[in-house]
N, C-alpha and C positions, 0 to 999 in steps of 0.2 A: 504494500500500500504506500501512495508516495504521502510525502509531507503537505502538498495541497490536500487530500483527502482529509488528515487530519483538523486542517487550519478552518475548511471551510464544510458545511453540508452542502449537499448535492443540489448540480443546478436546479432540478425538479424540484425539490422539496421547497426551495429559497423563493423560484417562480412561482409556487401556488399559494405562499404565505407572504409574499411582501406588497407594501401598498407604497407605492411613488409616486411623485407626482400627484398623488390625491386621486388615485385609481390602481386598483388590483393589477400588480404586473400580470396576471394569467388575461388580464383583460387586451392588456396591450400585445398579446403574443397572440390569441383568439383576433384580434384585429389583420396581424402578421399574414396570419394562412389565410384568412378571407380573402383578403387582398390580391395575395398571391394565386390563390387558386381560383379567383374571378375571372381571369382570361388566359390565354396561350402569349402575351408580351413576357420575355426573359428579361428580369432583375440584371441589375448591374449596382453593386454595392460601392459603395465609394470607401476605400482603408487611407487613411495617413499614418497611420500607426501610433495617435493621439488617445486621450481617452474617452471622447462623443464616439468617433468612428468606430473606438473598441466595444463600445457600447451595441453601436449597429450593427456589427460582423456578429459578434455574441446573440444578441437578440433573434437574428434572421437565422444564425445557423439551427439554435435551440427549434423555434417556430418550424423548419424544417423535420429535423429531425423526426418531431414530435409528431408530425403529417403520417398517418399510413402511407405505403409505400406508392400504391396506387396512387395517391392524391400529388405526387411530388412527380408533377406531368411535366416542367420547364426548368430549362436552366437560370441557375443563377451564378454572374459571373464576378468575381472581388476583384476589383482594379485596385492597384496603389502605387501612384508618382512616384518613381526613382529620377531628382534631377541630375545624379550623380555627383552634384553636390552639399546632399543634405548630413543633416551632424552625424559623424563616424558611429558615436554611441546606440544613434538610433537605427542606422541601416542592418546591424544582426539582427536586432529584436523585428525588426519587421521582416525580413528574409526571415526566421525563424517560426514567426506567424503563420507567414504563408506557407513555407515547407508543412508547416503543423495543419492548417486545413485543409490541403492538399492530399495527405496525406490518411486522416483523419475520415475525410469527403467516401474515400471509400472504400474506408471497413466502416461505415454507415451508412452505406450506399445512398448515399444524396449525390442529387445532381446539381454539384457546387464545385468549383474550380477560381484558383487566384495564380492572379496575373498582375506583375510588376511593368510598368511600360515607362519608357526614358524618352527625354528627346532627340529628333534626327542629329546625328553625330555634326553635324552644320550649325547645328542650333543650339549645341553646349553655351555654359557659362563661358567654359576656355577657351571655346571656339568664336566665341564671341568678343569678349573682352580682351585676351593674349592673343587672336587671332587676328580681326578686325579693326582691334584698339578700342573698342568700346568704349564708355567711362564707366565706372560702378556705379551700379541703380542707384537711382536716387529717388524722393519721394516722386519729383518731375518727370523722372525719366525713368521707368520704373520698365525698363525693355524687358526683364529677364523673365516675367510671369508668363506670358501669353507663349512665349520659344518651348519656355522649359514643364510646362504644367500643364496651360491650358488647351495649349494644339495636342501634347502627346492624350489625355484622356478622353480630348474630342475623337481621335482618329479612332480611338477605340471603342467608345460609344458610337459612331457613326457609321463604325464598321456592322457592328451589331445591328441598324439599323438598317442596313443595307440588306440583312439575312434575312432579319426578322419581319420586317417595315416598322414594329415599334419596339422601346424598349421603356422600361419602370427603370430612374436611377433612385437609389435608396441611398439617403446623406444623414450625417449626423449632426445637421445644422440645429442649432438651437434659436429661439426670439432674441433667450437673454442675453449674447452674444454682442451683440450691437442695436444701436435703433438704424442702422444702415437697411442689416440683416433683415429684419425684422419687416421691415418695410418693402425687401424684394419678395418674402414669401408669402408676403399677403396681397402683394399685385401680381403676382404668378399664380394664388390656388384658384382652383378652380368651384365655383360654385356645387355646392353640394355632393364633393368628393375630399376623399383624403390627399389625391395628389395635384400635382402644380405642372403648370406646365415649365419647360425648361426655360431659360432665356433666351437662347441663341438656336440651342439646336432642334432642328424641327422634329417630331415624330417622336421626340426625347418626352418624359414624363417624369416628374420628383414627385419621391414621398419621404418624407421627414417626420420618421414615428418617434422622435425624440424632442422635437419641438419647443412643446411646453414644461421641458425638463429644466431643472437649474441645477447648478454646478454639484451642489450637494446630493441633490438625487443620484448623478452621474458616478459619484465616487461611493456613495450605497449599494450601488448594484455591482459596480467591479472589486468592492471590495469583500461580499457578503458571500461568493458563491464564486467557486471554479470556473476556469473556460468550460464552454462545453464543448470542445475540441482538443480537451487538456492542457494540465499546466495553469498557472494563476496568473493576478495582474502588478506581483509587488515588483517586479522589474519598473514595469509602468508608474506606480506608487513612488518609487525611486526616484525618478526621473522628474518628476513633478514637485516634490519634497521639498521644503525651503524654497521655491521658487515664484518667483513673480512670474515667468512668464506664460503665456496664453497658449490658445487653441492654435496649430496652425490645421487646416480642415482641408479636403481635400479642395481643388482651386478646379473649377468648372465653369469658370466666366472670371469678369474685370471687375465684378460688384465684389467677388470675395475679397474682403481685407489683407491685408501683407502680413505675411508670417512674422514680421519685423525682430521679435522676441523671445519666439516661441523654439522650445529646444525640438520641436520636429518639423525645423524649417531648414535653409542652409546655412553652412557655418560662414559662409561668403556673404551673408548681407550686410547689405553695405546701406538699406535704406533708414535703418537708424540708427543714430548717433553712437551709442554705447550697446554692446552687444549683452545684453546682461543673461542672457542665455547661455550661451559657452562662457560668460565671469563666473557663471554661476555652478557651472559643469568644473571647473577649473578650480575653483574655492572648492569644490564638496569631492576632490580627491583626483580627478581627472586631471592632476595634471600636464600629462603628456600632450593634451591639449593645448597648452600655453602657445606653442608655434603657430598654431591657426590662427588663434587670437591674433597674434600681435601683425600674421600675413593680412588677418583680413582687418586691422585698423590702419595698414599701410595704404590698404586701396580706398580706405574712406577718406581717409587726409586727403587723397587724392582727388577725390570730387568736390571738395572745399573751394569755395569762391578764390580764396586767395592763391589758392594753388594751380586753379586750372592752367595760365600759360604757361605753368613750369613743365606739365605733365604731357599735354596735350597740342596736337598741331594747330599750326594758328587757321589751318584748310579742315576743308572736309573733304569726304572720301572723294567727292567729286570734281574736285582741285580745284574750287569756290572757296575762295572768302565767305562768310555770310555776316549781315546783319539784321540783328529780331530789335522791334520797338524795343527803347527799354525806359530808363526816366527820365524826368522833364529837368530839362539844364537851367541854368542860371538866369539866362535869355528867354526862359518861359519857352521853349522848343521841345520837340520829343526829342532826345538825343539817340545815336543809333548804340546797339549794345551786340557786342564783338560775339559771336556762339563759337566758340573753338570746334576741333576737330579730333579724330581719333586721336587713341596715346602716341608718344612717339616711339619711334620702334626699337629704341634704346632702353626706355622702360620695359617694354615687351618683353623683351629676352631677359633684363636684371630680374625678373617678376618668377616668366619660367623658369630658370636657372634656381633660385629662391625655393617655389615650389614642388621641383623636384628634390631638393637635400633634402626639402621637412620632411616629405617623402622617406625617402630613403632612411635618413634619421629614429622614424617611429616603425620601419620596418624591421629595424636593427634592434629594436626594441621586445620580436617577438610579436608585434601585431601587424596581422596580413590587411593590408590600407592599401586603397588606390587612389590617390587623390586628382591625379588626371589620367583619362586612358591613352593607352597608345595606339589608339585610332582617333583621338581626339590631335593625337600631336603630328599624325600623318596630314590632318587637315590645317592644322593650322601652319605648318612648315609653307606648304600649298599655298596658303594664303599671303606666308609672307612673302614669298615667290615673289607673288602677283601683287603686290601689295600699291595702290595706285599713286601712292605718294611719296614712301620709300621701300623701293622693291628691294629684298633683301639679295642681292647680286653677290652674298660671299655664303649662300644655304649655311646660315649658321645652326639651323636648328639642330640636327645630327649633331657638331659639333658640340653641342650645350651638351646633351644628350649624355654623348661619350663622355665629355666629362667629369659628370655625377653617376654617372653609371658604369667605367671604361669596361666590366667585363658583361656586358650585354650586348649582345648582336640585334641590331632589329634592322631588318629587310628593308625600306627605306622604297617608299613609289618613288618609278623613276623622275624625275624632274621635266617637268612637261609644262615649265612656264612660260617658256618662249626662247628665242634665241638668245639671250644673254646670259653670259656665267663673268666669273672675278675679271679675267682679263679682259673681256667688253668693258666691264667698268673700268679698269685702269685706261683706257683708252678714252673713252667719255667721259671721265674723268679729270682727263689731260684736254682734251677739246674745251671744258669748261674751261678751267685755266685761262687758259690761248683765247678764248670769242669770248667769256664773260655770258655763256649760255648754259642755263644751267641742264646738267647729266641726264636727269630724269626727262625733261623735254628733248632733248635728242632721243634717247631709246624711246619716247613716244611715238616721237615722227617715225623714226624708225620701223618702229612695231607696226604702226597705221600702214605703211608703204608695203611692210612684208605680207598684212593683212587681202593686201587686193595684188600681190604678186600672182603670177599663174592664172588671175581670173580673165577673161576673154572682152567684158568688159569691166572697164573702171569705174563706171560713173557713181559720182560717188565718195570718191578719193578724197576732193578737195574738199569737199565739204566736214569731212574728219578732218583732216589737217588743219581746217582753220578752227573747229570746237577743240582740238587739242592747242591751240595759236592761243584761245582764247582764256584759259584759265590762267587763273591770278597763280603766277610763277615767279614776279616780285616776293617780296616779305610782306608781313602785315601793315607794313607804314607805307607802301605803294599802293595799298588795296583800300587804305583808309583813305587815300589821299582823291582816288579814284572815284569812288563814295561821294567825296565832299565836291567833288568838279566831274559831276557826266560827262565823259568822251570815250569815245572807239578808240580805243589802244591799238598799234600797230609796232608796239615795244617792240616784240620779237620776229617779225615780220622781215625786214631788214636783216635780222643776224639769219635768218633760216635761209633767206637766199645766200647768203656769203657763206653756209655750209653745205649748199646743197653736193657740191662737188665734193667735200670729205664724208659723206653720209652716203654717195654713191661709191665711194672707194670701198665705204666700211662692208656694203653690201655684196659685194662684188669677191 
């Protein structure tokens, strides 16, 4: 007999005697199967690995179970968001979860199956940020939810609908949660039903049996009675203990609030100020943790007003300057307000290079961590390739690589960013020198030229040549200055004809 057995009576017994929320749980489980066995639409349960969700997987599997066989006519499927960035602590316990209802599903023969789903390798945090140059979310700019959460459980949900035409998702949203919250499930339900419609996705349906629960109800029922998949919730109890921070709930739209806090969000956010999540994982004996911490206050400092132009290019990815309104000057005028650009790509590498030792460092340690995959650093190598503002022409990413790692081999996609490797750049390099034009606009033109080689027609050509003519290739005080006096620049127009004959040599 294990020591849950001991600690707690049987979920049955606990279901048919407790009253929560101010109603018979046997009432709220009798609700479950109705539900579910009212139509042929498959459930799709929503897990964060929190303890509302733990609530709902528990709930729905019991409900289940308890179904005669015959009656448990549909599937029901457990999603839970892997952004590959979420807190180290919390990724076993939820892999552990799921192996356990998986597993569990059938030596009870229910038709219930859990599924972890990530985002497209494209749409990583690292792939994004180390890749792209991103800045770290911010409250403004809060890019990472919708990449990393909200498309992968759409595609999953969507999928299902695509099979099915409809599908029940079952969340463990509460009212008391926020008056946000609260607000979207009562203009989503549906008149004289228990469920809501989705917000975004069509043919999608929500039922939220935990609702009018509060926090204390929540921690009665995981604390009173075993899984019924086995195993208990003091892992979970743990993790919550001493701690301020919240819910983070499965993220199925933009109304869901930001995990900001919450120790089953990632250890990378950056959207608010003090991470007291992982202070708090770190204070209560975690602290091998300490490295994250201080990597991801490195990347907040970096989204700081004061910081940006140290960090960040003064272009955007599309070799624009940009100006957003911003406030009214002394003159009583709007004044323009400078929006920088990706990281530069010296931070990039000091970042990964970083993130690899801590790496390495807590492997060394006895604990099997990935903190970035190596198909996330296939793509971002890729990107630095390509990279539109500073193409990395010396592939340093391998490089980095072996360094923190010399005895790892990794296969390495072959370099498929264009014609340029180190010695183009030393040479475009020396061209700048000499004409006073900068490197990166020659391997443009370059590029654009090779781009319509071999084609039969050209048309076409010039008109790239002059959108690459056109981006602001000065520094930011040409681009300010350009701003402040409207005119057609024809800066580098002049130098590209006096190269045209070394740019034909290069090609040749």
């Amino acid at each position: 007999m294990s020591n849950d057995q001991f600690l707690y009576p049987s979920h049955d017994d606990f279901v048919q005697e407790a009253i929560i929320a101010g109603r018979p749980l046997a009432d709220a489980v009798r609700e479950l199967q109705s539900i579910y066995k009212a139509d042929n639409r498959p459930w799709v349960v929503g897990f964060s690995g929190g303890k509302d969700s733990t609530v709902i997987l528990s709930l729905t599997y019991y409900a289940l179970k308890m179904l005669p066989p015959e009656e448990r006519h549909k599937h029901v499927y457990v999603v839970s968001s892997d952004t590959r960035v979420e807190t180290p602590v919390v990724v076993d316990m939820i892999r552990q979860v799921l192996d356990s209802v998986n597993a569990q599903a059938i030596q009870d023969q229910l038709p219930m199956t859990a599924h972890s789903v990530t985002p497209q390798v494209g749409e990583t945090f690292w792939a994004n940020l180390l890749g792209k140059g991103y800045p770290a979310p911010t409250k403004a700019f809060r890019w990472c939810t919708e990449r990393m959460k909200i498309d992968p459980v759409s595609e999953f949900i969507k999928d299902k609908v695509a099979r099915f035409g409809e599908v029940v998702v079952v969340l463990g949203s509460r009212r008391e949660e926020s008056s946000t919250r609260a607000q979207v499930i009562t203009r989503h339900k549906i008149d004289g039903s228990a469920l809501g419609r989705h917000t975004t996705l069509h043919n999608a349906y929500t039922y939220m049996p935990i609702e009018l629960w509060h926090a204390d109800d929540v921690w009665e029922y995981l604390m009173s009675a075993a899984r019924p998949w086995g195993g208990s919730n003091r892992v979970l109890f743990e993790l919550y203990k001493d701690s301020n921070a919240g819910e983070c709930p499965l993220v199925i739209d933009t109304n869901t609030p930001s995990c900001g806090n919450s120790r089953f969000g990632c250890w990378t956010c950056t959207v608010v100020t003090h991470d007291k999540a992982i202070e708090g994982l770190v204070n209560s004996g975690e602290d091998w943790m300490l490295p994250l911490l201080q990597f991801r206050n490195q990347l907040h400092a970096s989204s700081l007003p004061e910081n940006k132009t140290e960090f960040r290019n003064y272009k955007r990815r599309t070799g624009k300057v940009t100006f957003a309104r911003g406030a009214i000057d002394d003159d009583s005028n709007t004044a323009a307000k400078h929006v920088p650009g990706p990281y530069w790509m010296k931070y990039r590498r000091e970042w990964l290079k970083l993130l690899l030792e801590i790496e390495k460092g807590i492997r060394e340690t006895d604990r099997e961590i990935e903190l970035i995959g190596r198909d996330e650093l296939q793509v971002i190598r890729q990107q630095w390739l390509k990279d539109p503002n500073e193409p990395d022409w010396i592939d340093s990413l391998p490089k980095i690589y072996g360094e923190v790692y010399p005895e790892d081999t990794v296969e390495w996609i072959k370099n498929d960013a264009g014609a340029f490797t180190e010695p183009d750049a030393a040479i475009l390099n020396a061209l700048e020198a000499e004409r006073g034009v900068p490197a990166v606009l020659i391997m443009k033109l370059i590029d654009t030229e090779l781009s319509f080689s071999g084609l039969s027609r050209r048309k076409g050509i010039l008109d790239e040549l002059q959108k690459v003519l056109e981006q602001d290739w000065g520094g930011l005080d040409e681009a300010m200055e350009r701003r402040a006096v409207p005119k057609v620049t024809d800066t580098y127009k002049t130098a590209f004809e006096s190269l045209k004959a070394d740019i034909d040599g290069l090609l040749q």
